[in-house]
Each structure stands twice: as C-alpha cells, then as structure tokens.
C-alpha positions as a printed NumPy array, in Angstrom:
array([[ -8.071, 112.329,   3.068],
       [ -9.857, 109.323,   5.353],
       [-12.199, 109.203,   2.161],
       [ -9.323, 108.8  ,  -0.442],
       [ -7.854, 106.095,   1.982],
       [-10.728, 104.293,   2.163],
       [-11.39 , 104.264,  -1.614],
       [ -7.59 , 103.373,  -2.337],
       [ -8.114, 100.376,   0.176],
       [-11.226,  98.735,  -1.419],
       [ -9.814,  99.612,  -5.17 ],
       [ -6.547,  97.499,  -3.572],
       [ -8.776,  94.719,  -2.469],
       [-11.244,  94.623,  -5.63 ],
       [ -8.108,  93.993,  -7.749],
       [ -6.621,  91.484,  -5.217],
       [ -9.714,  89.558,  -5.349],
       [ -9.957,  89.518,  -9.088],
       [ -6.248,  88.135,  -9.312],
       [ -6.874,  85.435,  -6.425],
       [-10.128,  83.844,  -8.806],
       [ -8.024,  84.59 , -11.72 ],
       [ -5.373,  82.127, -10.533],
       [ -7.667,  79.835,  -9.001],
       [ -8.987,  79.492, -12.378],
       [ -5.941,  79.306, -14.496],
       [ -4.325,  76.759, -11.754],
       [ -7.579,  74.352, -12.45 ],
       [ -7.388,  74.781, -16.185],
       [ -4.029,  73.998, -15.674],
       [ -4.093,  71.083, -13.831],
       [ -7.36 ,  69.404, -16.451],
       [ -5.06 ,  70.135, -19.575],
       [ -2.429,  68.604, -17.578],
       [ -4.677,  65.607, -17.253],
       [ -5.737,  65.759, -20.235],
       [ -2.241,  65.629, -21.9  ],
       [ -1.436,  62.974, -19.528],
       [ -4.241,  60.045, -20.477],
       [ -3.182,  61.16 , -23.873],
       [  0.111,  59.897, -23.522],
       [ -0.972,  56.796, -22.043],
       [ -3.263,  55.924, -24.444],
       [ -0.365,  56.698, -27.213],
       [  2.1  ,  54.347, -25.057],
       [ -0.904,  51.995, -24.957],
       [ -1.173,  52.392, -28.727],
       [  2.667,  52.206, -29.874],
       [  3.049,  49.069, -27.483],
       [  0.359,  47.534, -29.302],
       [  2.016,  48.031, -32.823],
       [  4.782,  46.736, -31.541],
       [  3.359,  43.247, -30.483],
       [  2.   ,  43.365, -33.965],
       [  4.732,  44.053, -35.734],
       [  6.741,  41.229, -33.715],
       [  4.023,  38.814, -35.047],
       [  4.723,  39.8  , -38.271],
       [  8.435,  39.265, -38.18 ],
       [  7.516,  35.889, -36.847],
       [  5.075,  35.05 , -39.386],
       [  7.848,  34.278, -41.774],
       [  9.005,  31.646, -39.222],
       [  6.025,  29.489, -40.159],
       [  6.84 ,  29.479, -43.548],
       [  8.913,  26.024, -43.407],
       [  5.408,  24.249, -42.048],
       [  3.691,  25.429, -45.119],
       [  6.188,  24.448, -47.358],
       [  5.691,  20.723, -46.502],
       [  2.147,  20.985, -46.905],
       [  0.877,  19.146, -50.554],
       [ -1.256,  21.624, -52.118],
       [ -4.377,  18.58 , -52.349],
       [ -3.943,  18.045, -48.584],
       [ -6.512,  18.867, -45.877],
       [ -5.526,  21.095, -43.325],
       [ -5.995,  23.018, -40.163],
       [ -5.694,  26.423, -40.567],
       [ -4.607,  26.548, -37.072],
       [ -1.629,  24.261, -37.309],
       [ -0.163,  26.273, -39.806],
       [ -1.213,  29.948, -38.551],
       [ -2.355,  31.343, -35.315],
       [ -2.921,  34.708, -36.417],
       [ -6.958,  33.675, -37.728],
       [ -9.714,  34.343, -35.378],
       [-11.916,  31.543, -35.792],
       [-15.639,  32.143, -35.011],
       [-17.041,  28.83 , -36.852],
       [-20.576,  29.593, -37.007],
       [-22.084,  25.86 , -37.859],
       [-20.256,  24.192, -34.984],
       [-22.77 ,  26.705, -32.793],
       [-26.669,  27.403, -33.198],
       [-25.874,  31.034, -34.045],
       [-26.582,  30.336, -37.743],
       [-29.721,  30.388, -40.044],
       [-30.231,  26.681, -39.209],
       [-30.409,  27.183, -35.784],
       [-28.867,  24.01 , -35.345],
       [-25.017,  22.687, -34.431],
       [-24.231,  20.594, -37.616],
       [-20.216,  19.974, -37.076],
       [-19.165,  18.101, -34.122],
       [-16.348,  21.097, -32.659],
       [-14.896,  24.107, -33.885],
       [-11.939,  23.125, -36.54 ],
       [-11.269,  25.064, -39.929],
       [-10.01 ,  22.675, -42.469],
       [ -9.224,  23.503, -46.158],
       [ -6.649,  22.104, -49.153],
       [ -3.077,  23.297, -48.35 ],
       [ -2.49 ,  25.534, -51.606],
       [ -5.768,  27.587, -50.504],
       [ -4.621,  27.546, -46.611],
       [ -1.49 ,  28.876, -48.062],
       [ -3.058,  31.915, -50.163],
       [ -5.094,  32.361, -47.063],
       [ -2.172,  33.137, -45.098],
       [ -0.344,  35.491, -47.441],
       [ -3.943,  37.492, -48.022],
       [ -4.127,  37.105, -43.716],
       [ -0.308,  39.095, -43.415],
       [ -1.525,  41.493, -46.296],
       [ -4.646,  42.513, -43.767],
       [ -1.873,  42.565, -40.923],
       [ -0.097,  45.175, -42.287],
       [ -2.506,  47.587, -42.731],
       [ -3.93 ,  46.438, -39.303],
       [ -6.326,  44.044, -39.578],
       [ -7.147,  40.122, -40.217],
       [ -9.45 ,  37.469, -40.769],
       [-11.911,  35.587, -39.282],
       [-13.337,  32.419, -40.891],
       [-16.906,  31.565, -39.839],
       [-16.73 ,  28.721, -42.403],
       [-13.958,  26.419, -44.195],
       [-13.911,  23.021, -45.72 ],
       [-17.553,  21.44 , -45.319],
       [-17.913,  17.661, -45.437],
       [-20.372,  16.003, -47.829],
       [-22.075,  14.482, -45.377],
       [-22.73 ,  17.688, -43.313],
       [-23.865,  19.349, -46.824],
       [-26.501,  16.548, -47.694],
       [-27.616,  17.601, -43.573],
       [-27.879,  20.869, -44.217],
       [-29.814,  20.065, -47.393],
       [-32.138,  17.844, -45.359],
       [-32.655,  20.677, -42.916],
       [-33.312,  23.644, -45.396],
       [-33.712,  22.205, -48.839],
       [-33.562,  25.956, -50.272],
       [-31.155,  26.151, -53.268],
       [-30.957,  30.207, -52.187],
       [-29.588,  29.484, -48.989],
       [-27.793,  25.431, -49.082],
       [-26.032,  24.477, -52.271],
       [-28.335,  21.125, -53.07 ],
       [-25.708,  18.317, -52.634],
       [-26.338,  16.88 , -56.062],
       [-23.84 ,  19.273, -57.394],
       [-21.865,  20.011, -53.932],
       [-20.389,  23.218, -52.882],
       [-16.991,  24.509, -53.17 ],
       [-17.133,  23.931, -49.679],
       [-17.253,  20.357, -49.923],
       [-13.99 ,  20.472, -51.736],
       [-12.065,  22.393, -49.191],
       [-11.667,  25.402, -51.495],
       [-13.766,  27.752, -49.84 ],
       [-13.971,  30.319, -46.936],
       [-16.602,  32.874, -45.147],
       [-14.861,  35.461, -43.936],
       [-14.764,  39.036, -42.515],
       [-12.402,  41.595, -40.339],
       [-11.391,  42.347, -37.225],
       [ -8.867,  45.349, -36.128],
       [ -6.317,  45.02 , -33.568],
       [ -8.286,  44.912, -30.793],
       [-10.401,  41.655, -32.256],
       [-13.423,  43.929, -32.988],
       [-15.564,  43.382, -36.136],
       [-15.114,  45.546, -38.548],
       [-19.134,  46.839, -40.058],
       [-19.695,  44.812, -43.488],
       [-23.153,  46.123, -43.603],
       [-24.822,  43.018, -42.564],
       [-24.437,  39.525, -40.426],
       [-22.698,  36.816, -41.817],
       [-25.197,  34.903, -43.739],
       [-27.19 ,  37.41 , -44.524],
       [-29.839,  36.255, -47.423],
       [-30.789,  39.662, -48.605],
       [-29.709,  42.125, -51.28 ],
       [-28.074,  43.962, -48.829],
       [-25.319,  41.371, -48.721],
       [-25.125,  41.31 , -52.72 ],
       [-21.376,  43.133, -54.073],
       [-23.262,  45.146, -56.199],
       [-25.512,  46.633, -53.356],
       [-24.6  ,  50.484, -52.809],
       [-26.907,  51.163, -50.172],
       [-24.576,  51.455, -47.281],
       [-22.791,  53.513, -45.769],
       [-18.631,  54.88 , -46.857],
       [-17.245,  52.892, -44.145],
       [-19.515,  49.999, -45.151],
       [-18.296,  49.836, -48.799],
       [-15.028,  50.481, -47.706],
       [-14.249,  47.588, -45.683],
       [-16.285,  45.134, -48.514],
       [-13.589,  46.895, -50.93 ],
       [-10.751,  46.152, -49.022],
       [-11.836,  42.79 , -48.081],
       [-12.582,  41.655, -52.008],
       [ -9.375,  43.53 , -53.263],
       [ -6.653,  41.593, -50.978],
       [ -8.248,  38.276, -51.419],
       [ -8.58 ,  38.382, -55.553],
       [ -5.088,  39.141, -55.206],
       [ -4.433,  35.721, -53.857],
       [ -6.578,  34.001, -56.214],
       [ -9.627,  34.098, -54.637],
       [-13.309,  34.829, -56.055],
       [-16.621,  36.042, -55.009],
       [-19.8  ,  34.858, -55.241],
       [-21.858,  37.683, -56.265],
       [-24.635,  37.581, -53.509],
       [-22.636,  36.756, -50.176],
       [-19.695,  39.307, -49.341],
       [-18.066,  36.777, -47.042],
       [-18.061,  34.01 , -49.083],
       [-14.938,  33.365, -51.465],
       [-13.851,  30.645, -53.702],
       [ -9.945,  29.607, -53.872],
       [-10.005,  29.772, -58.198],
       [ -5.99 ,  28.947, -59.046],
       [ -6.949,  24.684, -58.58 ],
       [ -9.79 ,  22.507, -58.857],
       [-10.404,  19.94 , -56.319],
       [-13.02 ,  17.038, -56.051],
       [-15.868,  16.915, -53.332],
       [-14.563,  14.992, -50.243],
       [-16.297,  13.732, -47.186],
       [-12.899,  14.101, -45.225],
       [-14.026,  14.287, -41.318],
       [-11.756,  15.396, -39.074],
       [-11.271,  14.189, -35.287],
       [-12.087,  16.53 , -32.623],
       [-10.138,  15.191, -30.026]])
C-alpha cells in the first residue's frame, strides 16, 4: 500500500513538473510573439504616417502650379524655386566627379522653364508610385563646358565645346531615384559611369537593376524626354530647341 502511495506521489509530481515547464514555455513564447506583433505595429504606424506626409505633399504639389504657370518656357530657372520635392546632389559643384575637381561655384540646378516644367510632372509621376528624383546635373554654362574640355579633352567623356552640349542650353538633366526614405535606388552603376555597363542596351544586371532603369526611362519619355544611349542618367528635354547660353547664375 506504502509502495502504491509512493508511486502515485512521484507519478503526481512528474506530471506537475512537466505542466510547470510547459507553461513556462508557452508564457515566453507568448510574451516574444507578443513582441513581435507589437514592433510590427509600430513599424506599420511608422509606415502609414509616412504615406501620409507623402500624400499631403502631393495634394500640395498642385499649389505650386500658379508659379509655373508664369514661368516663359525660354527662361532659366531654379528648379528649387519652383519645386522642393527634388533632391539635389549636384555632383560638379563637389570633387566627387570624374574630374576630381569643383567646376561650378555652389550647388544650384538651373534649366529652361518648359523642361523644369516636364520635370516636375515626370517628378509627381515618381511620387506616386513612391519615389523621385535627384538631379546630379542641370543647365551647364558654356564657359564651365569649354573648362571641362580644358580639363579632360575626351569627346567620350566631355562634349568638345565646339558643338556644345544640351547642357549648355539648359535642356538637359542627370538623374536617378530615391524612395521615401531618400535612399538611392541600385541603377547598376555610379553616376557617370564610362563603361558599357551604364549603356541602355546593357542586360548584364541584375532584375531589380533593369527594373529601376525601366521605370526611370519610361516616366521621363512620357514627358518628352530622351536618352542618350550610353549614360542611363542622362536625358535630353526633345519637345523645344534652345540655343547654347553662358547664363551664370549668382550664388548668393
């Protein structure tokens, strides 16, 4: 009878024991899914806050549209006192460019109004589906061109200033992407990139790569613009002709 006692007592405490760690362990995964489920919902509040603010811009980005509408189409202007949704990351007013060498005075993006304009409509295009541009390069004096020139006479890399660049006539850009958050989106190679990696008709890289070059060319032909075949950020405004200027703007 002790016997049977005995064994009923440790069978009772076995089974106690099991259903103590049991709960201990179902408590803890409890409490990390918990967790879990919480920084989820953060990140989601984090998230729809974030479309929100963007979405606001883009109900205000019709606001602007009265400043564009006095701009002449000929006119020089800064992209900035039209729009502030660009990023602007001008690459020749720095020594982070294949020159090595600062050749404009500050950091201003000029162009001709009509191409500003198509810039901004192609800009709230990219908005929508979440992104938008960054210029590295706009309207290009002749002066700075024949420096260039004078610094890397290379007809592959500086348009020789006997026949000027689109640039010069404030009808060109160098662009990519960022998202939201302002990061870069992968275009397969840097910005002035002299390779045949940076060609259009390179397939050499990866989905996302192509992707992004797709979307990029797609929205910006739509608003008149063209490529040049062996730069991906490059693009010419093609709906007006303009003459080569040696406009200089103040950087005051």
């Amino acid at each position: 009878m002790v016997k049977k006692l005995l064994f009923i007592t440790f069978l009772a405490l076995l089974f106690s024991c099991k259903e103590t760690s049991v709960t201990t362990m179902t408590s803890a995964s409890t409490l990390a899914l918990l967790e879990k489920s919480k920084a989820i919902q953060l990140r989601a509040e984090r998230v729809e806050k974030h479309m929100q603010k963007w979405q606001d811009s883009l109900d205000r980005y019709d606001n602007q549209k009265i400043a564009q509408d006095e701009v002449k189409d000929d006119e020089f202007v800064d992209i900035e006192k039209l729009s502030n949704y660009f990023v602007l990351d001008m690459k020749y007013a720095t020594k982070d460019n294949f020159l090595k060498k600062e050749v404009y005075s500050c950091e201003r993006c000029y162009m001709r109004g009509v191409v500003a304009k198509a810039l901004i409509k192609a800009n709230k295009d990219f908005m929508k589906k979440g992104y938008r541009i960054k210029l590295f390069d706009c309207y290009r004096p002749y002066s700075v061109q024949k420096k260039m020139w004078k610094i890397f006479p290379n007809p592959g890399y500086v348009a020789d200033p006997k026949g000027g660049s689109i640039h010069n006539k404030g009808a060109a850009v160098d662009i990519t992407l960022t998202d939201l958050q302002g990061n870069q989106l992968d275009m397969g190679t840097d910005f002035d990139h002299f390779g045949k990696e940076a060609h259009h008709a390179y397939k050499e890289l990866s989905e996302k790569v192509i992707a992004n070059r797709k979307l990029l060319r797609e929205i910006m032909e739509k608003h008149g613009f063209s490529i040049i075949r062996t730069e991906w950020w490059h693009y010419n405004f093609k709906n007006k002709k303009f003459k080569i200027s040696d406009f200089r703007w103040k950087c005051s």
